[in-house]
N, C-alpha and C positions, 0 to 999 in steps of 0.2 A: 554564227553568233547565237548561245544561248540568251532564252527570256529571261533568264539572272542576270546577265550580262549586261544585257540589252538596257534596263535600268538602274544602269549603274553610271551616271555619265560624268565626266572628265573636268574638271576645272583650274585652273593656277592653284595654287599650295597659297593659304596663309592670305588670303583676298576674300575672295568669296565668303568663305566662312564667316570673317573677322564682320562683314555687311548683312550675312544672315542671322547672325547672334544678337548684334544690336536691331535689327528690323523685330527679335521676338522680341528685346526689350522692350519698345514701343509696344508693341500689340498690348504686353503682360502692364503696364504700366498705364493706357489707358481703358485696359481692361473690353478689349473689342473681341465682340463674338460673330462680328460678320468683315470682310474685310478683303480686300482686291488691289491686287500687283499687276503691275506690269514688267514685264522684262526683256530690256532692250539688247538684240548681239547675242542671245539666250545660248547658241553653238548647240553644244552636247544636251542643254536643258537643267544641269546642276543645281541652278539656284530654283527652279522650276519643282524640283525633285526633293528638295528640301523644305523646300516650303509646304508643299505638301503633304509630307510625311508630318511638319509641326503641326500643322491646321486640324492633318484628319485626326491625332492622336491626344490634342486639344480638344476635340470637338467642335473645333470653330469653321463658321460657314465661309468658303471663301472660293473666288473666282479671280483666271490669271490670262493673259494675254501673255503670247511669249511671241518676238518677233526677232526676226532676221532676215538676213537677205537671199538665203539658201536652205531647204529643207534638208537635205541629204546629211548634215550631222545629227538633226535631231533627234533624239533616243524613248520619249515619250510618247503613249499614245492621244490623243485629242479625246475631251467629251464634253459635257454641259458643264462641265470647268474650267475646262483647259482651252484654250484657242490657239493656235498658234498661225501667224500671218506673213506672208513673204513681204520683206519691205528692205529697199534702201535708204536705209537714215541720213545719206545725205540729201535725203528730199525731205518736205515738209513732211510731218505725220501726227497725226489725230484719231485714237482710239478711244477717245471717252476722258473720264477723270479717275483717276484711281491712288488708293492710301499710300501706295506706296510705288516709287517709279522707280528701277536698277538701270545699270549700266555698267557694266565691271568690264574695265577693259576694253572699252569699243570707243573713245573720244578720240583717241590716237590713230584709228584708221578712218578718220573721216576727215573731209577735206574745211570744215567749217564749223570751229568749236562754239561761236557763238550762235549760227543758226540751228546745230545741235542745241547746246543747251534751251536754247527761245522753246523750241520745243519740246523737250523735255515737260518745262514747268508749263506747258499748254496743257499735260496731260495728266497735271497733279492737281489735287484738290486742294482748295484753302487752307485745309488741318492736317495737307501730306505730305510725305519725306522724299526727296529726292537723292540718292545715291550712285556718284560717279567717281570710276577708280580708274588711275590710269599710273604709268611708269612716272616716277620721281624723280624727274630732271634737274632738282633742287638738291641732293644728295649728293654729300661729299665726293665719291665714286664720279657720279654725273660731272660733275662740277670741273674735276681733275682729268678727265676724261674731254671735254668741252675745250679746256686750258691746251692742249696736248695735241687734240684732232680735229677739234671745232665741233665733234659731234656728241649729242648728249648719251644718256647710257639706253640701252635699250633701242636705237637708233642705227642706222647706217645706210649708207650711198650704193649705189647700184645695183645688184644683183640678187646682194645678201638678204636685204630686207624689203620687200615692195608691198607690205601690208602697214608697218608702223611710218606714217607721216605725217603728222601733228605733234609734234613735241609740245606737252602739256604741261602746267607750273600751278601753283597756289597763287600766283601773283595774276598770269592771265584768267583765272578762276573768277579771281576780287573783280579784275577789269570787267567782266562779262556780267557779273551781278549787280557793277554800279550801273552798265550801260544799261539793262534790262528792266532796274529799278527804275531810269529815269523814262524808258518807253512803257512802263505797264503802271506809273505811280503805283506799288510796290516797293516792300523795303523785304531782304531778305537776310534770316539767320546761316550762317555759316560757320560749322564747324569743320576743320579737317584731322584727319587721323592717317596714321601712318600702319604699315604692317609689318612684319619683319628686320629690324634691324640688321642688314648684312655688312661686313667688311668684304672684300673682293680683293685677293690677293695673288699678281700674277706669278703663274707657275712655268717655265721653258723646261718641253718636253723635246726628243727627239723630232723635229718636225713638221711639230707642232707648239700649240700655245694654248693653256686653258688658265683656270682659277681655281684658288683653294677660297669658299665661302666657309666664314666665321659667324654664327649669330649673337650678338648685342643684347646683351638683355634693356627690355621699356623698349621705346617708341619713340622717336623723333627725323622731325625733315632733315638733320645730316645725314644719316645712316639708312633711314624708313627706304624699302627698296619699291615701294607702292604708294602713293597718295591716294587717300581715302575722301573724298568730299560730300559732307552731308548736309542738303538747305533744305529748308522753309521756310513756304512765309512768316513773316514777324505779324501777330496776332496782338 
């Protein structure tokens, strides 16, 4: 593998990005010139790599913890910026307070959404955003799919899938933010956002069995093939 290559690193289509663009909003909007991420399930390092690239060409001073539970995908090098920390999230964890805390994609392979999120918001500052993206089990597709096989999208029994196990919803989101409000008296803003609008249409090949995807134009939880959820604290 070329050093070109090498920092080039991989992430889902239409996620990532959709949580880096609005994370410059913030930055650009309360005008911060200093400013520190976390990034939880980090893989390849992408939102790592992006961020960076905004910061340095910005000019803004910024420092990033990126954690996982395995180094061997990581694609970045480490310096007096970058840290990166081996860790399984479904354990407690505490790295400091930071503006902004990520998660794209890593709620679903853990075994405990609410002690996930508990910590999460340990690790965010008063005035920071907390960003968790997972499959949208609330989607027409999902939904139809649930009705059919009992299982939601993105999801399955044995063999096929042994990393997605957490089926995640906007509804258990709400539960986890009233229970947390009432253990940290804390009240919390919640917005959610969706990414891609897909239709999934099945197609019988010889042998086989795939899908023809349509994209939707806008955004919303029947179609959104991704939920996007953004808290803070209410100030």
């Amino acid at each position: 593998m070329d050093k070109k290559e090498k920092i080039v690193p991989y992430a889902a289509p239409n996620v990532n990005d959709k949580i880096i663009e609005d994370i410059i909003k913030e930055i650009e909007k309360y005008n911060k010139n200093e400013v520190s991420f976390l990034d939880l399930g980090t893989g390849e390092g992408y939102n790592v790599k992006r961020l960076i690239d905004y910061c340095t060409d910005k000019n803004i001073n910024y420092s990033i913890v990126a954690v996982d539970i395995t180094k061997d995908n990581f694609r970045l090098e480490e310096n007096e910026r970058l840290k990166f920390i081996l860790k399984d999230l479904n354990e407690d964890f505490y790295f400091g307070t930071f503006d902004f805390v990520i998660a794209t994609e890593v709620i679903e392979h853990l075994e405990n959404p609410y002690h996930f999120v508990r910590n999460c918001l340990k690790n965010l500052k008063d005035d920071g955003v907390l960003y968790i993206s997972s499959p949208n089990t609330h989607s027409v597709y999902s939904l139809i799919k649930i009705f059919l096989k009992g299982i939601p999208s993105f999801f399955s029994l044995g063999e096929q899938d042994k990393e997605h196990i957490m089926p995640f919803s906007p509804f258990l989101m709400k539960k986890i933010l009233f229970k947390l409000s009432l253990e940290t008296k804390k009240e919390f803003n919640l917005e959610i956002k969706y990414n891609r609008n897909i239709l999934l249409l099945p197609v019988k090949k010889p042998g086989e069995k795939s899908f023809l995807h349509f994209t939707i134009p806008g955004e919303n939880r029947f179609f959104g093939e991704t939920a996007i959820y953004k808290i803070r604290f209410k100030r």
